[in-house]
N, C-alpha and C positions, 0 to 999 in steps of 0.2 A: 367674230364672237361678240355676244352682249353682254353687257356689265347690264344687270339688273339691281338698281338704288332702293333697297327695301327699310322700312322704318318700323320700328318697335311699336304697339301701341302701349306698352308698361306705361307710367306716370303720366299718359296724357288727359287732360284735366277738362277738356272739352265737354259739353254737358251729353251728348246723344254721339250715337256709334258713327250717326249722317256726318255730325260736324268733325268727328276724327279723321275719318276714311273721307271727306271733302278738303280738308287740312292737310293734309301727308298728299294727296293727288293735286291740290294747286301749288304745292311748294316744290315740284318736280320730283316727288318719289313716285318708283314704279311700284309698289306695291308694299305689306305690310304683313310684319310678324305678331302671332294673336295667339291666346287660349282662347275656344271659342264658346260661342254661348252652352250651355246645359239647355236651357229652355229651346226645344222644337221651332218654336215661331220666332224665335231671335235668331235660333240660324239661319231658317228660311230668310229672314231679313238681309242677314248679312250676307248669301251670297246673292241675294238680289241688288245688294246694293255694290260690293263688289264689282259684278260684272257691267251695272248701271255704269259707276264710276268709271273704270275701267282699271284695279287697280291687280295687281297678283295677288297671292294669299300664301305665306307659310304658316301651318299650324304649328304651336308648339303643345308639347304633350308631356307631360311631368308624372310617372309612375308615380301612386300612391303606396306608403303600406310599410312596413317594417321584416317585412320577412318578403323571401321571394316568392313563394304564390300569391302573396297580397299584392304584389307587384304587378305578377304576368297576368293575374286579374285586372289590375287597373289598367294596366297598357292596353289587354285587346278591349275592353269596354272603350275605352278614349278612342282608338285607333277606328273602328268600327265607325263613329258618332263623325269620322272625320270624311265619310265616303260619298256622304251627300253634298260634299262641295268640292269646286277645282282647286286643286293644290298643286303651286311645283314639287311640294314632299312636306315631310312630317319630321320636324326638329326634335328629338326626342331626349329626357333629360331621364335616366334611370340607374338601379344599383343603388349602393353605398359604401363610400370610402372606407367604413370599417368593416365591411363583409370581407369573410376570405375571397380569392380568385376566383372560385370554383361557382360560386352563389353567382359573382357579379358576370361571369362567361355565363349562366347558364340562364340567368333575363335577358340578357344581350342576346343570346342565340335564339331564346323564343319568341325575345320581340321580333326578331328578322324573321321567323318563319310566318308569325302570323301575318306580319304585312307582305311576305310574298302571297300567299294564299287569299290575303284582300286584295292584292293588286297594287299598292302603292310602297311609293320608295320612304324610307324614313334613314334621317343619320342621328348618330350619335354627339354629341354635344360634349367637348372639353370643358370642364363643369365641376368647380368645388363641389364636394360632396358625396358626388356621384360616383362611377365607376370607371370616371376616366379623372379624377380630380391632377392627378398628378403624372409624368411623365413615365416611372416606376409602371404602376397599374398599367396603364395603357397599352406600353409596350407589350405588356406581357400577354395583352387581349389582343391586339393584333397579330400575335403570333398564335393563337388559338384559333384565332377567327379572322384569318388575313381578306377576306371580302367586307368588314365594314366599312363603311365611311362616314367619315366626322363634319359635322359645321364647326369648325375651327373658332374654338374661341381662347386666345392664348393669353388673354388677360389673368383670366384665373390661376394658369401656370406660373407664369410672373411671380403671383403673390404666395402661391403655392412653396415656390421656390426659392423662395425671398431673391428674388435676380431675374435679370433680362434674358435668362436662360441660355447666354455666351458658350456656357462649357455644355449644353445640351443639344449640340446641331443636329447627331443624329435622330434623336428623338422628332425634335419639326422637322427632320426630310420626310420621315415616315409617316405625319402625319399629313406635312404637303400634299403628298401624292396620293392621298386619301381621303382629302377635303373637297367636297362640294358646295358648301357657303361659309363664308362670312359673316361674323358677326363682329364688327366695328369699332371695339368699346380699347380703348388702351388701357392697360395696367401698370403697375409698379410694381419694385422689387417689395412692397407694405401694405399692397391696397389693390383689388382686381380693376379699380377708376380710379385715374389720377384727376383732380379735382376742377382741373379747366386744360382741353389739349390745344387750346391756342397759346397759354403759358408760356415764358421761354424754358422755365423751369425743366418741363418736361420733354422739351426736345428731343432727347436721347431716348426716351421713353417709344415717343410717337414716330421716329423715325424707324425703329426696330419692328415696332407694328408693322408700319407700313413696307418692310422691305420686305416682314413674312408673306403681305396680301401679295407683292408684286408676285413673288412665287410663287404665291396660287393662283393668279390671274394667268402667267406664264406658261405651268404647268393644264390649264384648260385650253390656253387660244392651240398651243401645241398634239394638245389631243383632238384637238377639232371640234371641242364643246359648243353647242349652240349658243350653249348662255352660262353666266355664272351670276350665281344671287349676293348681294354684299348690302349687309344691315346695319344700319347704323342702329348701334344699344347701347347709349347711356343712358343710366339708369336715373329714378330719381333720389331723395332720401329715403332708406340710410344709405346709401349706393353713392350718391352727390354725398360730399361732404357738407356740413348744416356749421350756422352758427351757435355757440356754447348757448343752454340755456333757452336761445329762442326758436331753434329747430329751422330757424330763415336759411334756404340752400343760399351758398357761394356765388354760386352760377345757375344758370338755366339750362336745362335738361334739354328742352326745343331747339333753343340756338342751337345745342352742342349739335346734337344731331342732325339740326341743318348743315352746321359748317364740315360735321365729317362727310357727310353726302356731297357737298360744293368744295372742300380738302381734295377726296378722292377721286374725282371728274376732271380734275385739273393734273392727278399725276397720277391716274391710270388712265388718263384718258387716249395717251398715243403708245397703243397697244403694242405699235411694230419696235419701238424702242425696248421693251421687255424682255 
């Protein structure tokens, strides 16, 4: 099976899309997570330069709307817009953590049909805010709808949770085995990014991450998966933590995301040990 090292393009500061997606492909990422252009001739751009580069592509898709037909309007418009280019799948960010169940299962269900019906795969995103923010809701939508599957993002939970989510194991098996990517970002029991994961501070932090990926790595090389995508997403500010007053990040966004990319190659890298 392949680990595919995918990179965020959020906060990168590069002046043209060429110098980002040339940037993330000389630095060893296989490919990159994007909202993509609105404008016709920028997408045609980007997947020409995509495949020029030679990089992967996940789109990510963020329901618009406050109500849920505002919603399952903005998913199939977005969804649709995504067909003109190669995708491993469609990261999808929807719902709201204040809707009842009923609202947040029944976007969830219509965005799975409309992209059976377009043909492509999209997951669901563990995701303040949304309709999987917390472990609670989730639960209760995979028991509605036990065929989704999630890109794992368990930073959110964390701060959801205020905790490393110790007394939640059931909840991440459930979602283990329903994850198809990663997204990289460590959290804390305060904050969904703890403020530098090379820190010693946050060892405890970063090792629980990474012991959830190993399970998901684990659980694909055992299914026989061809590949599994893992993203590096630290954010930038407000996401990086800023100095008082001058807004100056802590740390660097780039680095980080190199080093969880060059982190993870080194201890996912001998698969058979998993």
């Amino acid at each position: 099976m392949e680990i595919k090292y995918l990179c965020t393009m959020w906060g990168m500061e590069q002046p043209t899309l060429e110098s980002k997606l040339n940037l993330i492909k000389d630095t060893g990422f296989d490919g990159v997570e994007m909202q993509i252009p609105h404008n016709n001739v920028e997408q045609k751009m980007l997947g020409a330069l995509l495949n020029e580069i030679g990089l992967d592509l996940v789109v990510q898709v963020r329901a618009d709307g406050s109500t849920v037909d505002q919603q399952i309007d903005s998913l199939e418009k977005e969804l649709i817009r995504t067909l003109d280019l190669k995708t491993l799948f469609i990261n999808v960010h929807c719902g709201k953590d204040y809707w009842p169940l009923v609202e947040n299962i029944r976007v969830i269900s219509t965005a799975q049909n409309i992209a059976s019906t377009l043909g492509i795969k999209i997951l669901h995103e563990t995701h303040r805010a949304r309709a999987t923010f917390c472990t609670t809701s989730t639960m209760a939508i995979i028991k509605a709808l036990p065929e989704i599957r999630f890109c794992a993002d368990f930073s959110h939970w964390c701060c959801v949770h205020n905790s490393l989510l110790q007394d939640q194991q059931d909840s991440i098996d459930r979602v283990i085995e329903r994850s198809d990517y990663i997204h990289a970002r460590v959290g804390s029991a305060t904050s969904p990014q703890v403020s530098d994961p090379r820190a010693t501070e946050w060892k405890e932090a970063v090792d629980a991450h990474v012991r959830w990926w190993e399970r998901i790595v684990k659980h694909h090389k055992n299914s026989g998966s061809a590949f599994l995508p893992i993203c590096s997403e630290f954010g930038p500010p407000e996401y990086m933590v800023t100095l008082p007053s001058t807004g100056k990040p802590i740390a660097d966004q780039w680095d980080i995301n190199c080093y969880m990319k060059d982190m993870l190659k080194e201890r996912l890298g001998n698969l058979d040990s998993l």
